[in-house]
VMD Tcl script that builds the backbone (N, CA, C; Angstrom):
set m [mol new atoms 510]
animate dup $m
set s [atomselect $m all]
$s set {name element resname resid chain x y z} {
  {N N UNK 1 A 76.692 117.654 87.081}
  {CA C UNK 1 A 77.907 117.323 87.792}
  {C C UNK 1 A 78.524 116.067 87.178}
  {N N UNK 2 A 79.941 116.270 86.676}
  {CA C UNK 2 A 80.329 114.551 86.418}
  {C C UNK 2 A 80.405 113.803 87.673}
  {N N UNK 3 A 80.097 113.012 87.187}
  {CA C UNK 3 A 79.608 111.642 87.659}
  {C C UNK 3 A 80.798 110.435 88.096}
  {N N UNK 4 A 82.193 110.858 86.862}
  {CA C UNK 4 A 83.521 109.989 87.152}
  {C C UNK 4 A 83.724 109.884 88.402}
  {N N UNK 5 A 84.169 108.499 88.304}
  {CA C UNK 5 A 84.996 107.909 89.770}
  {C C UNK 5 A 86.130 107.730 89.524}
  {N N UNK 6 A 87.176 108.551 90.180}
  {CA C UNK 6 A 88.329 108.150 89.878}
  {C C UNK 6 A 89.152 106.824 91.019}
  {N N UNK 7 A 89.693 106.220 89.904}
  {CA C UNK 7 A 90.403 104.570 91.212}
  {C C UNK 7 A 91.963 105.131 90.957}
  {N N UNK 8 A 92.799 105.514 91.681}
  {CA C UNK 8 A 94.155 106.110 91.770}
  {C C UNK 8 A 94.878 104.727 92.464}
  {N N UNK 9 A 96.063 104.938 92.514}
  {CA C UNK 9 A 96.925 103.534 93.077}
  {C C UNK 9 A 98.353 103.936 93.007}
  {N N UNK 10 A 99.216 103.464 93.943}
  {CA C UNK 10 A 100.552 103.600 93.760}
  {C C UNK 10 A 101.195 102.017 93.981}
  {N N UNK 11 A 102.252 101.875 92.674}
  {CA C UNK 11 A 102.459 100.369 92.873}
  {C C UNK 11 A 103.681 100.508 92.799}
  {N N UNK 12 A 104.717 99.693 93.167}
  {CA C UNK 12 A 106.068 99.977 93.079}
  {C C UNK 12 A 106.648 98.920 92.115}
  {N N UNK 13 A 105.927 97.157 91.778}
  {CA C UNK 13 A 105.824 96.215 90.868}
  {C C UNK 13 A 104.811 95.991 90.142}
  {N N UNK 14 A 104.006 96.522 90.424}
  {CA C UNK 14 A 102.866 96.357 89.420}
  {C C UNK 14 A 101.385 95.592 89.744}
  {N N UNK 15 A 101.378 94.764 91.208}
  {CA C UNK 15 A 100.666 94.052 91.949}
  {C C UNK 15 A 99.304 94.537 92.565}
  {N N UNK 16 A 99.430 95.665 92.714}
  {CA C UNK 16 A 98.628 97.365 93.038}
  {C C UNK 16 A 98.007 97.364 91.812}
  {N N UNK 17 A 99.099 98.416 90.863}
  {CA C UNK 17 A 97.557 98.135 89.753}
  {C C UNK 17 A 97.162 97.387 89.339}
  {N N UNK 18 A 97.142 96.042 88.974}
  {CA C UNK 18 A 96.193 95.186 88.667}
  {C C UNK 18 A 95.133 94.789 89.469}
  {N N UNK 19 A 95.570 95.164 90.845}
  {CA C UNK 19 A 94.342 95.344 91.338}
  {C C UNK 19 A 93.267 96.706 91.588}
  {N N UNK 20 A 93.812 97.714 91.113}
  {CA C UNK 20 A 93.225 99.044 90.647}
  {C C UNK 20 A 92.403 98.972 89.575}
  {N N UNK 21 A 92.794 98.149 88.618}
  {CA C UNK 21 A 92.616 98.173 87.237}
  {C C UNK 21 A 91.208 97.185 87.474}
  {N N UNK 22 A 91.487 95.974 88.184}
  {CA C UNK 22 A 90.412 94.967 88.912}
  {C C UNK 22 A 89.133 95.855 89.097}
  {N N UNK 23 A 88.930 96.536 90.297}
  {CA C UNK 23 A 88.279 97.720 90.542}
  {C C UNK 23 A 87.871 98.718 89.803}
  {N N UNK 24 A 88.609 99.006 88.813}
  {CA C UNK 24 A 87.906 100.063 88.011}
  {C C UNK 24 A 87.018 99.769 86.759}
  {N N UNK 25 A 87.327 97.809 86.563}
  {CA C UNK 25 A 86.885 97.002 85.375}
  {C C UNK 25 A 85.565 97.107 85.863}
  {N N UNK 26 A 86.023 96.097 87.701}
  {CA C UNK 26 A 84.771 96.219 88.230}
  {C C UNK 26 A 83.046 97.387 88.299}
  {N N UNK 27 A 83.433 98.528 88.263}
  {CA C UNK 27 A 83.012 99.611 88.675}
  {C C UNK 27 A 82.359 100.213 87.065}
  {N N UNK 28 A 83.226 99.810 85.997}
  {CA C UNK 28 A 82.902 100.193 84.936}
  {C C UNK 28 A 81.666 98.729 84.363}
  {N N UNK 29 A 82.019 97.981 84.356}
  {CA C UNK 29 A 81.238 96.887 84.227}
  {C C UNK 29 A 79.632 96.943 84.818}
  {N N UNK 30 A 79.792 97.976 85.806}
  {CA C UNK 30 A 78.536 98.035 86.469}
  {C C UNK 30 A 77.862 99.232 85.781}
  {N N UNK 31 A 78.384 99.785 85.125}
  {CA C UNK 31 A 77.516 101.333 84.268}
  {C C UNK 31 A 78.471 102.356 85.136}
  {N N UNK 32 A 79.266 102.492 85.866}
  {CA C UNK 32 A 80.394 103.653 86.351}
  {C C UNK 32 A 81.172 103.713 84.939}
  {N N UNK 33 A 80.858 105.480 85.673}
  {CA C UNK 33 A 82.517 106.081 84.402}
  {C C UNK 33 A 83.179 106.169 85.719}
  {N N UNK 34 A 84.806 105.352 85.005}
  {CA C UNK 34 A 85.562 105.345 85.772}
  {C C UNK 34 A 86.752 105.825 85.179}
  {N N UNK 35 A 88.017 106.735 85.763}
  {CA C UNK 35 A 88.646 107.070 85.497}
  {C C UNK 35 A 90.110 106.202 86.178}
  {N N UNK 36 A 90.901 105.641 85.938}
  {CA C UNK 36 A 92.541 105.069 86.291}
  {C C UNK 36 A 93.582 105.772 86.082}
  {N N UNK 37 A 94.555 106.064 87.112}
  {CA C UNK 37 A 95.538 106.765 87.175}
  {C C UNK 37 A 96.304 106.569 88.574}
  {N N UNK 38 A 97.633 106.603 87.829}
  {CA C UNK 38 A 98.616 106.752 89.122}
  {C C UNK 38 A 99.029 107.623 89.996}
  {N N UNK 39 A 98.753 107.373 90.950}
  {CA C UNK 39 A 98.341 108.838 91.891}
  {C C UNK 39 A 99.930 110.039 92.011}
  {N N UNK 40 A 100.848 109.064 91.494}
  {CA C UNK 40 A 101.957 110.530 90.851}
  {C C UNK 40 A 101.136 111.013 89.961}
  {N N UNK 41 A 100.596 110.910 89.063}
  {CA C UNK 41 A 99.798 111.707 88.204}
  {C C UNK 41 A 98.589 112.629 88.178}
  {N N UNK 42 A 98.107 112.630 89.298}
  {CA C UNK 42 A 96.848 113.026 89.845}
  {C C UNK 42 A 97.267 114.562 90.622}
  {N N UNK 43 A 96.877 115.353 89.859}
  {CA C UNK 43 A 96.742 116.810 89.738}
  {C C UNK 43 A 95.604 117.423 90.734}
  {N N UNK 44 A 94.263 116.890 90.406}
  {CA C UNK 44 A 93.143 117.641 90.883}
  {C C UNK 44 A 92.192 116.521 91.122}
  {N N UNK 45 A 91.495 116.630 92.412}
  {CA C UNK 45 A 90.592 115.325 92.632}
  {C C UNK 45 A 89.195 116.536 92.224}
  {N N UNK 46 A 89.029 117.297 92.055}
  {CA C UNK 46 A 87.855 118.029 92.184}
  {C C UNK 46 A 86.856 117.896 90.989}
  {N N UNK 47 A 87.801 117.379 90.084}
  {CA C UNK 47 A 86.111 117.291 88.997}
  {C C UNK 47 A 85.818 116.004 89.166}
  {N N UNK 48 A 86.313 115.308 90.103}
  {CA C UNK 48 A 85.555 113.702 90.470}
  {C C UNK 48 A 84.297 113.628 91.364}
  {N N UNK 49 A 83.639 112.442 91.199}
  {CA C UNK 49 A 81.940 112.647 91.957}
  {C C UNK 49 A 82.954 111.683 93.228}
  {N N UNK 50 A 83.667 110.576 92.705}
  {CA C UNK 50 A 84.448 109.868 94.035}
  {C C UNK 50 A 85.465 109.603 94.082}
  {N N UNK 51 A 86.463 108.874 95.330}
  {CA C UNK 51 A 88.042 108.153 94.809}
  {C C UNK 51 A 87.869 107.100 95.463}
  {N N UNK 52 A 88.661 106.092 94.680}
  {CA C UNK 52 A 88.887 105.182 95.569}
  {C C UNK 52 A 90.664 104.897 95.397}
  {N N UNK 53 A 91.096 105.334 96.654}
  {CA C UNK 53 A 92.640 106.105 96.556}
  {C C UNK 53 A 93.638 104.188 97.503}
  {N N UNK 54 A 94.713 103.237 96.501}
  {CA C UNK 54 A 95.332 102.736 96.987}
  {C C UNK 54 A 96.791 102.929 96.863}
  {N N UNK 55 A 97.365 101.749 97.925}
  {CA C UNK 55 A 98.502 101.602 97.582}
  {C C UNK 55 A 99.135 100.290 98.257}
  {N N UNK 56 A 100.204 100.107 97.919}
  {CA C UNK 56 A 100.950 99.069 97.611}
  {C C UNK 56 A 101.783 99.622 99.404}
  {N N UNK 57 A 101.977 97.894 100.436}
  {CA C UNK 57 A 102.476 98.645 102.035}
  {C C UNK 57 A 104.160 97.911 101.612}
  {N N UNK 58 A 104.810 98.894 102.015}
  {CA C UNK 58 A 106.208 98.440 102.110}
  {C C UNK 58 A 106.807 98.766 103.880}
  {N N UNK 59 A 107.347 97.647 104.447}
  {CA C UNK 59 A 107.508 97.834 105.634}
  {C C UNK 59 A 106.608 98.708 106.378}
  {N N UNK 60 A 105.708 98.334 106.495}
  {CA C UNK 60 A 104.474 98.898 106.913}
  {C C UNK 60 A 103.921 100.657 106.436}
  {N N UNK 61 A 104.421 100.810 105.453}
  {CA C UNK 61 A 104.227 101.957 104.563}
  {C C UNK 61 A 103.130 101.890 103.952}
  {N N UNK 62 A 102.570 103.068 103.367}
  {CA C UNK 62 A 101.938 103.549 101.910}
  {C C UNK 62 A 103.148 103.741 101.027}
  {N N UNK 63 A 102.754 103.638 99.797}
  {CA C UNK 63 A 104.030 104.337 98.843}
  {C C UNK 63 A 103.758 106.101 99.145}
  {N N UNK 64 A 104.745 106.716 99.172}
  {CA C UNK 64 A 105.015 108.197 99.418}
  {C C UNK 64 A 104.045 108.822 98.277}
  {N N UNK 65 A 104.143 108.334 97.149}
  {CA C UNK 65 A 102.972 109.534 95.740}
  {C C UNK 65 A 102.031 108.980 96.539}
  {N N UNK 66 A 101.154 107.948 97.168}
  {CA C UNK 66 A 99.862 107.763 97.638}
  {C C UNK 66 A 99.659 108.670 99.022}
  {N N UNK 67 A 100.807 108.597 99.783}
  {CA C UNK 67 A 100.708 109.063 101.303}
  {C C UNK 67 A 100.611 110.818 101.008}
  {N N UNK 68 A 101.307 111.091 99.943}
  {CA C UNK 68 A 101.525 112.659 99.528}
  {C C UNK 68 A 100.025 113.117 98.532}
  {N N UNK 69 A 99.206 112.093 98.173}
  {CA C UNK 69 A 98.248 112.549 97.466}
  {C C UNK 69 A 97.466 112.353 98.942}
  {N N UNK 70 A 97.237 111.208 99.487}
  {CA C UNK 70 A 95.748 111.617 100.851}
  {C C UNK 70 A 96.031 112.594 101.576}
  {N N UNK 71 A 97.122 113.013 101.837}
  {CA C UNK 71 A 97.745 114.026 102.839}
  {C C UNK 71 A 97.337 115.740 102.658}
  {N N UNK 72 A 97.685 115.831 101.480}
  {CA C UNK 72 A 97.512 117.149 100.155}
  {C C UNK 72 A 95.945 117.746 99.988}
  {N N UNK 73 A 95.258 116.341 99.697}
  {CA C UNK 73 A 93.592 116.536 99.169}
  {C C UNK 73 A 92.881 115.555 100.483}
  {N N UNK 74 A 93.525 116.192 101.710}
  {CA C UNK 74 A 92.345 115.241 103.143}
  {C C UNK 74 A 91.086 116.338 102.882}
  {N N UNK 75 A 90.749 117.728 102.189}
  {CA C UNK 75 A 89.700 118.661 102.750}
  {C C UNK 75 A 88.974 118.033 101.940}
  {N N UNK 76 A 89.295 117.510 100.643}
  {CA C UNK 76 A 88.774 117.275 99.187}
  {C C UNK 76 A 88.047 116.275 99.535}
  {N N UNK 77 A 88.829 115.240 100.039}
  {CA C UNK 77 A 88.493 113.808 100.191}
  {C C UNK 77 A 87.591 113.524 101.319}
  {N N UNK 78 A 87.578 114.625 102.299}
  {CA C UNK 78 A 86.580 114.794 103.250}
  {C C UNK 78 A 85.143 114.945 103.101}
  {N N UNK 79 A 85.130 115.693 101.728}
  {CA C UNK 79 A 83.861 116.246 101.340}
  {C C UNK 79 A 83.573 115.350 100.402}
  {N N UNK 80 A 83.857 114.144 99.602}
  {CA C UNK 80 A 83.498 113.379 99.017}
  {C C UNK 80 A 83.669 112.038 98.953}
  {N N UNK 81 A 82.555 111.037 98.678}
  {CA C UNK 81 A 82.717 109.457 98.816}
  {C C UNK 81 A 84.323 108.682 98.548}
  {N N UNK 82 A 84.913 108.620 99.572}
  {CA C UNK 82 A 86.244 107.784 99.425}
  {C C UNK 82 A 86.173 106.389 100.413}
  {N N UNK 83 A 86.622 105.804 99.153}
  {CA C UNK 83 A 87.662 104.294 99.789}
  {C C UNK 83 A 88.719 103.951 99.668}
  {N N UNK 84 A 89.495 103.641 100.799}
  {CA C UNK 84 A 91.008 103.686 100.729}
  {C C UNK 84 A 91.153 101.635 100.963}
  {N N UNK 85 A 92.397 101.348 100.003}
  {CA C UNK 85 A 92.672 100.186 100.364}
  {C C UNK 85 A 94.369 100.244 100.162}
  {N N UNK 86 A 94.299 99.047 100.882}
  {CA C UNK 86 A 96.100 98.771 100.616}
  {C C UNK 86 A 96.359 96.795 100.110}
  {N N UNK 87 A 97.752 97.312 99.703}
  {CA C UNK 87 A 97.745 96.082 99.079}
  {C C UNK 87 A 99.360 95.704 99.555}
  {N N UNK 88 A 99.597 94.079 99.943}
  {CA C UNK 88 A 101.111 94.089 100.144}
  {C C UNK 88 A 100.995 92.620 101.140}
  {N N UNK 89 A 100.232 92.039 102.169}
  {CA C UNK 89 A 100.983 91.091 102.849}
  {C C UNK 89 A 100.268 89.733 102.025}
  {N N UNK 90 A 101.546 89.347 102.621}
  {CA C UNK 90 A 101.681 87.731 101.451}
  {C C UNK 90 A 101.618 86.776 102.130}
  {N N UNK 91 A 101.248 85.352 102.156}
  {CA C UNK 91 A 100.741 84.172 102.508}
  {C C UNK 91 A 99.291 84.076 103.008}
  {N N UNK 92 A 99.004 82.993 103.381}
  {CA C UNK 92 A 97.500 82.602 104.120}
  {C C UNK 92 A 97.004 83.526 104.774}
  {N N UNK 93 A 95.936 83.524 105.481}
  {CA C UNK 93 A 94.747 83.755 106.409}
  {C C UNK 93 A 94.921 85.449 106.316}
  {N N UNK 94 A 94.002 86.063 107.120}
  {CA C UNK 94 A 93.603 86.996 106.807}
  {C C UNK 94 A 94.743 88.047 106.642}
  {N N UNK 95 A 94.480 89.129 105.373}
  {CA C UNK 95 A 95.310 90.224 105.451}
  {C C UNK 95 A 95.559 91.007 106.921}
  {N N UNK 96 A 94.542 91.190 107.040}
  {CA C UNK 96 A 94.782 92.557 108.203}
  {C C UNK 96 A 95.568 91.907 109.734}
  {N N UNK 97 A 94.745 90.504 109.472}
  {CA C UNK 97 A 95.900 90.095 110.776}
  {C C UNK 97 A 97.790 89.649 110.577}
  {N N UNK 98 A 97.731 89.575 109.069}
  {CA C UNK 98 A 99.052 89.568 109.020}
  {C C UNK 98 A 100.058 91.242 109.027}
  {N N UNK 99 A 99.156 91.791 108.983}
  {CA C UNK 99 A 99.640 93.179 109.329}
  {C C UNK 99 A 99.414 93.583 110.741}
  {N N UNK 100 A 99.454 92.718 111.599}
  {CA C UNK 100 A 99.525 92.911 113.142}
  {C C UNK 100 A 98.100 93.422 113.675}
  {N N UNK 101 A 97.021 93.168 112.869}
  {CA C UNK 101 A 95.700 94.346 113.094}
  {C C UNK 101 A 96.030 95.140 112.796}
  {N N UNK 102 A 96.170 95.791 112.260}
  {CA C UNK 102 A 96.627 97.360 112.037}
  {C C UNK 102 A 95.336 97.264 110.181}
  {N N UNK 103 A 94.154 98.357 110.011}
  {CA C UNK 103 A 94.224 98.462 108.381}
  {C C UNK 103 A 94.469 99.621 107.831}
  {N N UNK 104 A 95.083 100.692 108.163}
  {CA C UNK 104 A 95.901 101.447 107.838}
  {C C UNK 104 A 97.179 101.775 108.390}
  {N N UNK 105 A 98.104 102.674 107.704}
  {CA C UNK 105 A 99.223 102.412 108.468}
  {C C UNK 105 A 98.983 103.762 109.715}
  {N N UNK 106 A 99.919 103.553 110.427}
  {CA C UNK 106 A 99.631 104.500 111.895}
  {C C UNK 106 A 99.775 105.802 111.545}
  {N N UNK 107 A 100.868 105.875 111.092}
  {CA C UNK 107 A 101.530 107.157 110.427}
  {C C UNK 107 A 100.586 108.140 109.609}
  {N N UNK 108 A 99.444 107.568 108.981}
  {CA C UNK 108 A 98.709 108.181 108.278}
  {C C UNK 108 A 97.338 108.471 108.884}
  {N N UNK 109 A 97.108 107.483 109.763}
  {CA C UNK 109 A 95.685 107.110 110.567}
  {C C UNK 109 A 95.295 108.816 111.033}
  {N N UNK 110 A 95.654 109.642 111.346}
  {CA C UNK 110 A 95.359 110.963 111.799}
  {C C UNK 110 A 94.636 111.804 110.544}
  {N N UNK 111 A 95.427 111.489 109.491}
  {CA C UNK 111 A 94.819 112.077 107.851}
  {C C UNK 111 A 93.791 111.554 107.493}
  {N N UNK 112 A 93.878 109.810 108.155}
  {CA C UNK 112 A 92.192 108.921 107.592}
  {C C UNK 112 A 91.526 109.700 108.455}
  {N N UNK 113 A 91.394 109.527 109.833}
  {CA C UNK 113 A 90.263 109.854 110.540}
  {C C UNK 113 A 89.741 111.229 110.063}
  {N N UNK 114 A 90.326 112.540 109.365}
  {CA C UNK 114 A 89.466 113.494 108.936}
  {C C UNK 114 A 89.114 113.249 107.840}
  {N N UNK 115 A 89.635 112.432 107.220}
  {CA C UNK 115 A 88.744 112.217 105.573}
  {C C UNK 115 A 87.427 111.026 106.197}
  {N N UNK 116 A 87.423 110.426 106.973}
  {CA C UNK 116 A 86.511 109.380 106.726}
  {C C UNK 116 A 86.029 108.594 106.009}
  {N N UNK 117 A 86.825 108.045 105.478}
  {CA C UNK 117 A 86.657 107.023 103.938}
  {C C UNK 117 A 84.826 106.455 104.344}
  {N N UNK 118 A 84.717 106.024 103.604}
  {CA C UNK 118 A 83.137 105.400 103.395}
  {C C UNK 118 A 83.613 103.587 103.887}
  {N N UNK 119 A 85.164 103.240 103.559}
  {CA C UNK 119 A 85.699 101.639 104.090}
  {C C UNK 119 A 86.934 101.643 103.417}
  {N N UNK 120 A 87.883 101.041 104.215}
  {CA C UNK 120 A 89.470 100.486 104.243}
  {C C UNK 120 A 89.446 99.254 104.376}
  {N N UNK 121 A 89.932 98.942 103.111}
  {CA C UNK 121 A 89.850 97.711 102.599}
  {C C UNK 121 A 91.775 97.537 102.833}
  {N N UNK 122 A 92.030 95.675 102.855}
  {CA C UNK 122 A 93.122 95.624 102.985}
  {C C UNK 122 A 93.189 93.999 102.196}
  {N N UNK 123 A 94.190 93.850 101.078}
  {CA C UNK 123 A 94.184 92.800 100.695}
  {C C UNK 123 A 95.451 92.523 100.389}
  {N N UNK 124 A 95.462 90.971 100.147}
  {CA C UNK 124 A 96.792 90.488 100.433}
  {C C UNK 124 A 97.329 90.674 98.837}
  {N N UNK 125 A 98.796 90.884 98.731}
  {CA C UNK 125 A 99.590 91.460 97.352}
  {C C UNK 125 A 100.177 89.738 96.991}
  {N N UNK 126 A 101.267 90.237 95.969}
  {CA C UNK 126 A 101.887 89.344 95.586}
  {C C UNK 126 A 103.416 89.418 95.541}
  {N N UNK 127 A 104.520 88.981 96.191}
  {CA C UNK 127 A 106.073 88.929 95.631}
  {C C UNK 127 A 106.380 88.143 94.845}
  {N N UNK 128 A 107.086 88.796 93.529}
  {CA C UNK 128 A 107.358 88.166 92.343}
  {C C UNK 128 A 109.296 88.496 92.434}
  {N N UNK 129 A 110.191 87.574 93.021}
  {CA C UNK 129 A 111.196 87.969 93.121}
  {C C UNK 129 A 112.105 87.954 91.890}
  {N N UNK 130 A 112.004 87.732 91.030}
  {CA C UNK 130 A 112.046 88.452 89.612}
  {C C UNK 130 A 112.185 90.005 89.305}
  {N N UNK 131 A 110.869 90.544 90.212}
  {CA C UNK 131 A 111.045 91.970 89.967}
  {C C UNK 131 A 111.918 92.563 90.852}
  {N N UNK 132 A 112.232 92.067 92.059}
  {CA C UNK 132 A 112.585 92.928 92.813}
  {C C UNK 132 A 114.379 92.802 92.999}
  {N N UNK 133 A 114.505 94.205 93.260}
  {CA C UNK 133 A 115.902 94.242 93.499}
  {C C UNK 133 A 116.738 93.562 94.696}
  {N N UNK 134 A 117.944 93.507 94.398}
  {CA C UNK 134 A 118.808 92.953 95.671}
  {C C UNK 134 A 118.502 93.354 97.119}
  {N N UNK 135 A 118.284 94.835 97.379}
  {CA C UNK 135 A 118.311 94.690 98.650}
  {C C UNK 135 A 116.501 94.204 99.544}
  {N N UNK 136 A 115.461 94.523 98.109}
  {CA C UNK 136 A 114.541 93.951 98.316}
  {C C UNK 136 A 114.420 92.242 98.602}
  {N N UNK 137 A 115.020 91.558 97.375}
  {CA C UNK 137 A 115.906 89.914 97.942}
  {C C UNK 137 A 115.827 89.486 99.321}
  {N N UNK 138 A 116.836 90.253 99.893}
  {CA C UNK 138 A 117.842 90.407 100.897}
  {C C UNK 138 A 117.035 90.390 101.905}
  {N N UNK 139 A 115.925 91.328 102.343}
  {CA C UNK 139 A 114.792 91.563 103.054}
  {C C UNK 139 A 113.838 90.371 102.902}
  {N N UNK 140 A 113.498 90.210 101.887}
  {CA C UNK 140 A 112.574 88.536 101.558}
  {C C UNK 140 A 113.429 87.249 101.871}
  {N N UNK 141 A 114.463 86.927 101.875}
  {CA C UNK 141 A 114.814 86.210 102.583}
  {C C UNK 141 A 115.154 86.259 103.767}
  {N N UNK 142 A 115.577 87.279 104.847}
  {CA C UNK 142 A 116.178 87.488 106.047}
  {C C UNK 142 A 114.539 87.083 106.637}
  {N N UNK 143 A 113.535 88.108 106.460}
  {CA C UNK 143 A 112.483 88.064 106.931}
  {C C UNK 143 A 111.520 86.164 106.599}
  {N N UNK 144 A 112.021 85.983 105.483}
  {CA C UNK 144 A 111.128 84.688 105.215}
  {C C UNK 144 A 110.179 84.802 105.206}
  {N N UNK 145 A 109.947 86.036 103.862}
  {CA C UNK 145 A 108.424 86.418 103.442}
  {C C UNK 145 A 107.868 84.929 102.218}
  {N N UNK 146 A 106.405 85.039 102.499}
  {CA C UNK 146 A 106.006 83.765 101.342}
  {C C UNK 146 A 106.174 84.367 100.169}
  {N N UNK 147 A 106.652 83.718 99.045}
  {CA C UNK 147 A 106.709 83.820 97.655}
  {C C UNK 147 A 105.794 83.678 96.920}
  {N N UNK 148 A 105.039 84.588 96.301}
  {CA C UNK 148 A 103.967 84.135 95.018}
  {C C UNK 148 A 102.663 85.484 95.025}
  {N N UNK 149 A 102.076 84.749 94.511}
  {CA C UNK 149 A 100.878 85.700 93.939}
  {C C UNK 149 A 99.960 85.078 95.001}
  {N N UNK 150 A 99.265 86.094 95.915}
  {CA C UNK 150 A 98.379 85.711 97.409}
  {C C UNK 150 A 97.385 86.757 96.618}
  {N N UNK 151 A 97.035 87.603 95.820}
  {CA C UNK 151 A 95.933 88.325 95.606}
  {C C UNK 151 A 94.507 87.398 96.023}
  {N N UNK 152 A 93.301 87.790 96.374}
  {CA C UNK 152 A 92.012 87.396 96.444}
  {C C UNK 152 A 91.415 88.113 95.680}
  {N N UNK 153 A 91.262 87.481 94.032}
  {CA C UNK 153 A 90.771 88.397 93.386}
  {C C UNK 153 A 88.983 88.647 93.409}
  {N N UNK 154 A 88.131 87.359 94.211}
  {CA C UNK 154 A 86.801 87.477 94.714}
  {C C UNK 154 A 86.753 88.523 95.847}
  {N N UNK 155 A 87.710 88.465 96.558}
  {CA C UNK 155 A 87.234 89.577 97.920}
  {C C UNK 155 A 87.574 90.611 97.024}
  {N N UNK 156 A 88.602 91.345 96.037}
  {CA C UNK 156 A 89.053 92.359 95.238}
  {C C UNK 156 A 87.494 92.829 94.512}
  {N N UNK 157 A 86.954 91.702 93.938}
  {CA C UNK 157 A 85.946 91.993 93.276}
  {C C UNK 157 A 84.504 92.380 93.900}
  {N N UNK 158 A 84.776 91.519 94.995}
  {CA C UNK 158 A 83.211 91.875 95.642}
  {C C UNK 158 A 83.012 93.071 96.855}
  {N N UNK 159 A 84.345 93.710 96.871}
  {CA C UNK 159 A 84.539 95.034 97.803}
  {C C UNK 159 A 84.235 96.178 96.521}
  {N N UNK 160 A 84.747 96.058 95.123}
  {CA C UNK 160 A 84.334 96.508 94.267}
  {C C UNK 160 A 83.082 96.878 93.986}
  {N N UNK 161 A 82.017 95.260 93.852}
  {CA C UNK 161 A 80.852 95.755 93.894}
  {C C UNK 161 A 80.285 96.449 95.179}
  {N N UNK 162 A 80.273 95.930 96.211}
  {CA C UNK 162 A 80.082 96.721 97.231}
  {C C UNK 162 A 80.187 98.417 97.465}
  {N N UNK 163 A 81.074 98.724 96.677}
  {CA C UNK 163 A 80.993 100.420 96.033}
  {C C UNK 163 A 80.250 100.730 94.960}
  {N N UNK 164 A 80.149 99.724 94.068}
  {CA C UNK 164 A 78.746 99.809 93.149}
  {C C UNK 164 A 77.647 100.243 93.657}
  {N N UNK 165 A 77.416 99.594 94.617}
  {CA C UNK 165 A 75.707 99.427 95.354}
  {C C UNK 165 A 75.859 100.900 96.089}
  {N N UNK 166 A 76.779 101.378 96.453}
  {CA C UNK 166 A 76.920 103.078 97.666}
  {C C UNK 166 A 76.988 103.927 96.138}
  {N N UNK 167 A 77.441 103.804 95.053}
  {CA C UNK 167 A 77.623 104.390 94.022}
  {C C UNK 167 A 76.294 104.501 93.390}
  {N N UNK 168 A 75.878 103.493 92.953}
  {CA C UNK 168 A 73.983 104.033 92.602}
  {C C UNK 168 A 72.985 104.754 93.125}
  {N N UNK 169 A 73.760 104.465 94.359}
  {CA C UNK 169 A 72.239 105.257 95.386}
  {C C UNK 169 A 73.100 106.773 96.061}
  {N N UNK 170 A 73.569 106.830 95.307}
  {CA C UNK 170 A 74.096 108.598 95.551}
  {C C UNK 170 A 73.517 109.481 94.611}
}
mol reanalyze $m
mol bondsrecalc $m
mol representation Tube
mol addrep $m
C-alpha cells in the first residue's frame, strides 16, 4: 500500500501554503513521503495512506476549492487518517478565541463530524496589505484588522510532529 501523505491547502495570498509547505517539510523531515498540492488540483485522495486537508478563513469561511474538496471526498476522508487545519486570524492571544471559539467554520461542521479528522488545528495567518486588493483594504481598515505576519511557526511545527508520532504507529 503507498504509504504517501498527502498535505493539500487552499490559499488565496500565499500565507496557507507556507504553512502547508511548513508541514509537509515537517512530515518529510521525519522519514514521511509526502505529497503537496493545491486542493484545486486534487483529483483523487484514494491512492493516499493520509490528508492533512487546509485552508486559508475569509470572513469566517474555508476557501470554496478546500470546502468543495472536504465536501466531495467526506466517505474517503472518513475511512482514512485526516487532519484538518485553518489558517487566517491575525494579532495576539489565542487563534481559536479570536475566531469567537468556533475551530471550524459552522457551515462545514456537519461534513467534519462524519469525516472525523484525527485533530483541527487552527492557527493564526498573516495580512500583507501589499497583496491584497481594494475591496480587501477597505475591509482591513473598516474592521481594524492587525497588520503583519502573526504565523506561530513552533505551534505549526509541533502539531506537525504530533502527526509524525500517529503516522509511525499506523
Amino acid at each position: 500500500m503507498n504509504k504517501t501523505i498527502l498535505v493539500t491547502y487552499a490559499s488565496k495570498h500565499g500565507a496557507t501554503a507556507e504553512i502547508a509547505k511548513k508541514i509537509g517539510e515537517t512530515l518529510t523531515q521525519a522519514g514521511i513521503q509526502t505529497a503537496l498540492a493545491e486542493a484545486k488540483t486534487v483529483r483523487d485522495l484514494s491512492p493516499y495512506h493520509a490528508i492533512i486537508l487546509g485552508s486559508a478563513v475569509y470572513f469566517g469561511q474555508w476557501r470554496k476549492e478546500a470546502a468543495r474538496l472536504l465536501k466531495s471526498n467526506q466517505q474517503i476522508l472518513a475511512g482514512k487518517p485526516t487532519w484538518l487545519f485553518s489558517s487566517g486570524p491575525a494579532g495576539q492571544g489565542d487563534p481559536v478565541e479570536l475566531l469567537n471559539g468556533w475551530r471550524f467554520p459552522p457551515g462545514l461542521q456537519e461534513t467534519v463530524d462524519r469525516i472525523q479528522p484525527r485533530d483541527i488545528a487552527v492557527f493564526h495567518g498573516a495580512v500583507d496589505p501589499d497583496k491584497l486588493n481594494f475591496f480587501e483594504k477597505w475591509i482591513l481598515n473598516n474592521v481594524k484588522s492587525p497588520v503583519g505576519d502573526f504565523r506561530d511557526w513552533d505551534a505549526i511545527t509541533g502539531w506537525a510532529k504530533s502527526i509524525t508520532k500517529v503516522l509511525t504507529d499506523l
